[in-house]
N, C-alpha and C positions, 0 to 999 in steps of 0.2 A: 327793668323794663323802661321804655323810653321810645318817646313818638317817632314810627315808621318815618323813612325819608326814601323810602323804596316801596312804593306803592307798586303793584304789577308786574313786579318780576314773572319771568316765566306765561307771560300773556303773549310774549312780540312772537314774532313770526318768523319762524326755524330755531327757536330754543322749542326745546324737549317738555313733552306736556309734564306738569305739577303729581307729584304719586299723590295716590286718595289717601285720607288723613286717617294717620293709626285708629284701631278701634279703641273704644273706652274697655276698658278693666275695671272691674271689682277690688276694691282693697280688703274688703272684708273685714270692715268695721262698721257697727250698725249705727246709728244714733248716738243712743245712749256712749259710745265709747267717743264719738269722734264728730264734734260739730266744727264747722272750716271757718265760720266767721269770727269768731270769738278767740278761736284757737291760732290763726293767720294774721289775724289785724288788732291784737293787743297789745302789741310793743314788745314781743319776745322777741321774730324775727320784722327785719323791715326791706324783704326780696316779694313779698306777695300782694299782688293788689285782686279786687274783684272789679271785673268787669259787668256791663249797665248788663248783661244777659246773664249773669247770677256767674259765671264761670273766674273760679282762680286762675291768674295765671301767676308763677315764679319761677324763680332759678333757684337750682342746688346741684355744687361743684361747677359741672362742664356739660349739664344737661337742662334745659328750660322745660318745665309740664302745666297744664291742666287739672284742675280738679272742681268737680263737682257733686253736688249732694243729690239724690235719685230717691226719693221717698226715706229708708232707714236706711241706705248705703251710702257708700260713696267711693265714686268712680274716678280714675285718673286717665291719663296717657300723656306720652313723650312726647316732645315736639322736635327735635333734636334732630335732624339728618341721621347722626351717626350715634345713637344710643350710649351710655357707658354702659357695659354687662350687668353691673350693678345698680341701674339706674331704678327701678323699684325697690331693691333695698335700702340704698337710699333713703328714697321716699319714705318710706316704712320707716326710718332710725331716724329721721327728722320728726317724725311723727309720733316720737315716743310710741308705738304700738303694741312692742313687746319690753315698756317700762310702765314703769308709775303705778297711778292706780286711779281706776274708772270714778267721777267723781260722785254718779249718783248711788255707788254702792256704800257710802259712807250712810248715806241715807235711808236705800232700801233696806240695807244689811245691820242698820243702826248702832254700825260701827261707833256711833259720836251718842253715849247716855243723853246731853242737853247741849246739841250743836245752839250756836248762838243764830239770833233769828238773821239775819243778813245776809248768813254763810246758807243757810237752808234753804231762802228765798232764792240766791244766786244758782244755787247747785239744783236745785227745781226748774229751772227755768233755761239754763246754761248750761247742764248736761252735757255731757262729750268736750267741755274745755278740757283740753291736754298742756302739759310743759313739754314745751319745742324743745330740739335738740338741734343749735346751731354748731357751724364750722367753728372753730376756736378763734381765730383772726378776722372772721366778721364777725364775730361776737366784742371782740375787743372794739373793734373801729366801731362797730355801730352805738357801743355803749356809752363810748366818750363823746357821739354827736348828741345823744340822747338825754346829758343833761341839761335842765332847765332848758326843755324845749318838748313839742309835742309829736303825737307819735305820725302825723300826716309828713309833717316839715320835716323827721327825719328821715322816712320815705322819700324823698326828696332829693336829700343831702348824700343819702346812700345811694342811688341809683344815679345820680348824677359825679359819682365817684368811679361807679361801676364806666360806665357808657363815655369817659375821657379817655377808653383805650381802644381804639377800633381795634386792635388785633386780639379783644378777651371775647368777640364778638361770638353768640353761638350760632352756626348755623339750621336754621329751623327752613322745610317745605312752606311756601308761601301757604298753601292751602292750608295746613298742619295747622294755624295760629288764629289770631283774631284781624291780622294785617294790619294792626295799629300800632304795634312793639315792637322792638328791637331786644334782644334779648343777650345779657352780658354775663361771663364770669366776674365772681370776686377779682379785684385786684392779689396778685403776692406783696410778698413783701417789699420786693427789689420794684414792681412798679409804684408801689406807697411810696417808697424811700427816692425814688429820680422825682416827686411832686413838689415843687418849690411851696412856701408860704403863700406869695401872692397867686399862686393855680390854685392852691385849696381853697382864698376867700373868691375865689374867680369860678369856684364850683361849688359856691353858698356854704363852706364853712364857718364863714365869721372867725368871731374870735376863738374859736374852735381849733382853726388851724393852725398857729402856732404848736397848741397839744400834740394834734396827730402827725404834725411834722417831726416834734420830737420823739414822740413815739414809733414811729418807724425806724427813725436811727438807730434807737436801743433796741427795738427787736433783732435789725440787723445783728448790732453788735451783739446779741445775746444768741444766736445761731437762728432765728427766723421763727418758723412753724416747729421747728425741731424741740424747741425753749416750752410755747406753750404745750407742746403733748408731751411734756418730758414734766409738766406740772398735775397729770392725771394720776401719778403714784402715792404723789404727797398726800400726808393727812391735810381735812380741811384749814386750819390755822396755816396750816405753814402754804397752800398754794394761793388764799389770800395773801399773804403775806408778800411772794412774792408777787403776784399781782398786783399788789399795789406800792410796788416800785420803780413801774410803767406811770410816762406823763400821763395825768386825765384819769388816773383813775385811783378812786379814795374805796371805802368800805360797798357804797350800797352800788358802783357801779361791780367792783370785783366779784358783789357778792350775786347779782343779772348773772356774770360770765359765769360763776361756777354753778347756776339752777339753770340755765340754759344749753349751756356747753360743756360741764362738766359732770353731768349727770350728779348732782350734790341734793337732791332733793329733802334733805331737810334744810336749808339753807333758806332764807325767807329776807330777801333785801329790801330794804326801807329806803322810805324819801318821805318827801313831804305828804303825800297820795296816803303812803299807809300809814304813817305818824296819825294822822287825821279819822282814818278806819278804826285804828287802836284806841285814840281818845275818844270816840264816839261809841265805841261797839265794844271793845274787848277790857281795856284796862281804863275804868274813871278814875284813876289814880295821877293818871299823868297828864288830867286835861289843865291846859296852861301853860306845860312845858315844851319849849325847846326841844332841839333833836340834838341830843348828845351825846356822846358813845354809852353813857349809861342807858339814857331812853332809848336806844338801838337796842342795846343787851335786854333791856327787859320786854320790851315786844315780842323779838324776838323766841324769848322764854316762854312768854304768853301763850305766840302760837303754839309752841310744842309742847305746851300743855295741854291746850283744848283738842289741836289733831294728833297730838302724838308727832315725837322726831321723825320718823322715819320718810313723813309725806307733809310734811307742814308747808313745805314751795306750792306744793300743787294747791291745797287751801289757800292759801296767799293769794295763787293766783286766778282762783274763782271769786272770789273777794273785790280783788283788784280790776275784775273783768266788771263784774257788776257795779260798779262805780264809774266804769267810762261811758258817758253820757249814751251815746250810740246803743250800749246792750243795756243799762238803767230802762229803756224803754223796753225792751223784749221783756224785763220781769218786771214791770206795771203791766203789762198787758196780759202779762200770764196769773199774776193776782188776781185781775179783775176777771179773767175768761174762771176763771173756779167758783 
């Protein structure tokens, strides 16, 4: 998304009046399954922003939508001229809807004997955080802007990636939208790979770019989009593995791609954020230490101890929601309202 330079289209006189804006739809998720701020703007994907009148807007594939929360629902529509047929399911499979698992039934269901207090606090309060399911190639690019850096500035860096190609441009009904955005496809490959070094630090790469300059090449050479979905077969080991023989990307960004994009949810990737969770909350064994592939391995053991392998990502990432300054207030406030 990126600030309108076409204000008023379809206002002038002898263009064709503006069609009335698609109706809102039901997703048919209540609350408890599916909360949008926590779940949209935690550094899983970085295509969605909220708008000052509560409304999301984002891109997925070749279609831009709306969504908004309605008491226990929540409601979408396309903005898209020309829909893709698919364009709610989509929506739906980004939305993990029909994966994972609801976070406040670990609680109601008392799925967890002695959840630790942090995780309980989080998941009481932050209900309906879901693990997004990104495209695989914006998952890659977005994860190598993503380190040591936060998650506003990589919104940023991704959209101003998106928006250097006027012909990835979606077309949206001026009425259809908020009239402040422009609305972009993902880059492919082949337009990552025509981007010189000095156009990426020229679209706030920094020293970033370098990375994903050579990262495109090896995609190329590696057959493109074809490379990463030809790595959803593999056992977990071996498509980190190969993941992580792409520039930019070590353990804890591989391991974002495969809980985000790869549907790998016991996967639970570390930085410094969770290192810090774990020595304060989960393991006092390791406060003091460094992040080393040992202290990685035992974190992560950690978690799939207390949630069990199967869904230890999604705990992670109620964890990790609860700690980003922005929802840290929604559960002080929901302590004190009890």
């Amino acid at each position: 998304l990126v600030p309108s330079r076409m204000h008023g289209l379809g206002s002038h006189a002898g263009m064709a009046p503006a069609l009335p804006p698609p109706a809102w739809r039901d997703l048919g998720a209540s609350a408890a399954r599916l909360r949008l701020a926590p779940t949209l703007l935690s550094g899983m994907s970085f295509r969605w922003k909220q708008r000052v009148d509560g409304i999301f807007e984002g891109v997925l594939g070749t279609d831009a939508y709306e969504l908004k929360e309605i008491a226990d629902a929540v409601h979408f529509r396309v903005l898209s001229k020309r829909p893709s047929p698919d364009a709610e399911a989509r929506l739906r499979a980004h939305l993990s809807l029909g994966r994972g698992v609801d976070v406040c039934s670990w609680l109601d269901q008392q799925l967890l004997s002695d959840p630790p207090a942090c995780f309980a606090k989080a998941a009481a309060a932050l209900g309906g955080v879901r693990v997004l399911n990104v495209e695989k190639l914006e998952s890659v690019v977005a994860f190598i802007g993503s380190a040591n850096n936060n998650i506003k500035r990589n919104m940023q860096m991704v959209e101003s990636l998106c928006a250097h190609f006027p012909e990835s441009r979606i077309e949206t009904e001026d009425s259809h939208c908020s009239k402040t955005a422009l609305h972009f496809r993902f880059p492919t490959v082949e337009q990552l790979a025509s981007l010189s070094e000095k156009t990426l630090w020229e679209l706030g790469w920094g020293y970033r770019a370098p990375r994903l300059h050579r990262l495109a090449r090896e995609l190329s050479e590696r057959g493109g989009v074809e490379f990463l979905e030809a790595l959803s077969v593999l056992p977990e080991v071996e498509a980190r593995a190969k993941l992580c023989e792409l520039s930019g990307i070590g353990r804890k960004v591989a391991d974002c791609i495969l809980l985000f994009s790869y549907g790998r949810d016991s996967v639970v990737p570390v930085d410094t954020h969770c290192l810090q969770i774990a020595q304060k909350r989960l393991l006092p064994s390791i406060r003091g230490l460094s992040l080393s592939a040992g202290v990685y391995q035992k974190i992560v053991d950690r978690f799939h101890e207390i949630f069990g392998k199967e869904f230890a990502g999604w705990a992670f990432m109620v964890m990790f929601v609860g700690e980003l300054s922005d929802f840290r207030k929604v559960i002080e406030t929901n302590i004190r309202s009890r």
